[in-house]
C-alpha positions in Angstrom: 11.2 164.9 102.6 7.8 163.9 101.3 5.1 162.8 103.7 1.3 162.3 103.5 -1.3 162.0 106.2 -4.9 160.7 106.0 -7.3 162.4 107.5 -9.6 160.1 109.5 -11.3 162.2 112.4 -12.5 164.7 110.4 -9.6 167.1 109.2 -7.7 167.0 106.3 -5.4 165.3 104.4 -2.4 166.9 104.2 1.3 166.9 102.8 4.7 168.2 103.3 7.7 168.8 101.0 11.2 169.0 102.4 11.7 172.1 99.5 12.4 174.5 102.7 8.5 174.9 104.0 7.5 172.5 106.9 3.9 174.0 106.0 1.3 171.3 105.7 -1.1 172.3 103.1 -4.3 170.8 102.4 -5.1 167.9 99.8 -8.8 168.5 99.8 -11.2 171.0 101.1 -12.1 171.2 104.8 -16.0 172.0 103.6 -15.5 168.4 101.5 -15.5 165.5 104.2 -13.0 162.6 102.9 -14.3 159.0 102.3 -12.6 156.5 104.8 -9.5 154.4 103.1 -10.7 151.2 100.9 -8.0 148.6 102.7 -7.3 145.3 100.9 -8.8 142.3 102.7 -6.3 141.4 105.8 -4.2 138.2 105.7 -3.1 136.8 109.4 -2.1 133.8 108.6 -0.1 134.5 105.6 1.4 137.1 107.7 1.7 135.1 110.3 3.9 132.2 108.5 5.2 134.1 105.9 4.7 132.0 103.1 2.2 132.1 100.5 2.0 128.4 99.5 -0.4 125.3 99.8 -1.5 125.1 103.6 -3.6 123.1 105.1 -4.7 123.4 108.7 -6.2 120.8 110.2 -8.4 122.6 113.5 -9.2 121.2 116.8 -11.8 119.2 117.2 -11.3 117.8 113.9 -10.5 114.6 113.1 -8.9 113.2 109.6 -7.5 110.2 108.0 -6.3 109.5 104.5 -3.3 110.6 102.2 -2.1 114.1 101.9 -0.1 114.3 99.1 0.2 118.0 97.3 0.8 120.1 100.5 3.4 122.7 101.3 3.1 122.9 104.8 0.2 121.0 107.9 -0.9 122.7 110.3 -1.9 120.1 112.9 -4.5 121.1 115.6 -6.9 118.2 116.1 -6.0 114.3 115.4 -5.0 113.0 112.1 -4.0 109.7 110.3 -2.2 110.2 107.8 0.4 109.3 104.7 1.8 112.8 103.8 3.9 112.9 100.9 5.6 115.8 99.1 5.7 118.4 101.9 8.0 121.0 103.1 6.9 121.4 106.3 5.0 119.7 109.4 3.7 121.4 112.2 2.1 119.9 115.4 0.3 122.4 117.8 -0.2 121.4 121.3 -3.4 120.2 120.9 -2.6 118.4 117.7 -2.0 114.4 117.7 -0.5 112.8 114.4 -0.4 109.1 113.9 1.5 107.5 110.8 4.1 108.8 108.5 5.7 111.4 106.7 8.6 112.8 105.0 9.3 116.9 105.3 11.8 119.2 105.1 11.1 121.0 108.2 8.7 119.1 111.7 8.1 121.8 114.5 6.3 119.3 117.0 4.3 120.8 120.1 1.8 117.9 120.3 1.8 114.3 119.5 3.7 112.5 116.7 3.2 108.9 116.7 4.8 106.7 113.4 7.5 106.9 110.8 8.8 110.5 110.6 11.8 111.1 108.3 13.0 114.8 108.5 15.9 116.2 105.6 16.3 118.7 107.8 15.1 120.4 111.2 13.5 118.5 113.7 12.0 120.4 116.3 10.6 119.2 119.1 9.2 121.4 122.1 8.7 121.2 126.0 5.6 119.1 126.2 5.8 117.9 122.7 6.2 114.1 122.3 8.2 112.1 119.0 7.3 107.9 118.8 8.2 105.6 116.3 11.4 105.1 113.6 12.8 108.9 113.5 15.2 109.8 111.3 16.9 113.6 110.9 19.1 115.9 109.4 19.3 118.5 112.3 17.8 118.1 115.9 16.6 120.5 118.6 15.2 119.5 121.9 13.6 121.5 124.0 13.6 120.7 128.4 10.2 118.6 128.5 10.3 117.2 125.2 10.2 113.6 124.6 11.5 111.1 122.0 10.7 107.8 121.8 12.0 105.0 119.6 14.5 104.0 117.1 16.7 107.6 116.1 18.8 108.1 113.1 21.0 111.0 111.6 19.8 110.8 108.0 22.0 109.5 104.9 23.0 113.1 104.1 24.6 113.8 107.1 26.9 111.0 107.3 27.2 110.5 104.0 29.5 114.3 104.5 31.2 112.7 107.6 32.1 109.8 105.0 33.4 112.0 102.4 35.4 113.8 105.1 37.0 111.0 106.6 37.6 109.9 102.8 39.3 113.1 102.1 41.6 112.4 105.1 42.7 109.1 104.3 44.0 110.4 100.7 45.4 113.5 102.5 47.2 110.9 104.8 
């Protein structure tokens, strides 16, 4: 057993060996006082998410229109009007209002989505989070309060497995 502690109030460092002592013995001298730890700048939001790529948060108050097009995942706070292309993942705070479309992997929608939303996979959609407009899917999940709106649609991929299943059938048959 191997253990080090940092001395912080004003004793010192010390260590411990599992060799058969459970004596601590001091790393420095007690006449020297030890300089506080150098810690590496502090990442929330990386550790937060999890995932080191290209993020863009858009905050409240703020408003934005254009074409986001190199993105891995939005972070939606304020209002935005958008075209997003060639993201992984959307996500809508509650105080966040999208209008226009987009194509992700992953939507986690809290606020406001209003426009074409095509999803290849998870579709989220929480209490007091509202989807309108064409919607289309790979996986849905509804929270009590949530509201959809519009035309829906399990994407291609998805039946496109059901077809090959029912194919596989018939030949079985």
């Amino acid at each position: 057993m191997l253990f080090k502690q940092n001395a912080q109030s004003g004793q010192p460092a010390t260590t411990a060996t599992g060799g058969g002592s459970a004596m601590a013995k001091p790393l420095s001298s007690p006449a020297v006082p030890s300089a506080p730890l150098a810690r590496p700048p502090a990442t929330p939001a990386m550790a937060e998410t999890g995932d080191a790529g290209k993020r863009l948060i858009v905050g409240q108050g703020i408003q934005m229109k254009g074409e986001i097009t190199a993105c891995d995942r939005l972070i939606v706070e304020g209002q935005v009007e958008v075209t997003l292309k060639a993201t992984r993942m959307l996500e809508i705070k509650p105080t966040g209002h999208f209008t226009g479309s987009c194509e992700v992997e992953e939507a986690d929608v809290s606020g406001v989505y209003d426009g074409n939303l095509t999803v290849r996979g998870r579709l989220i959609v929480h209490a007091g989070g509202r989807v309108t407009g064409d919607i289309s899917y790979g996986e849905i999940e509804l929270e009590r309060g949530a509201q959809i709106t519009g035309k829906l649609g399990v994407r291609d991929r998805a039946s496109e497995g059901s077809t090959q299943r029912s194919d596989a059938r018939r030949n079985a048959a």
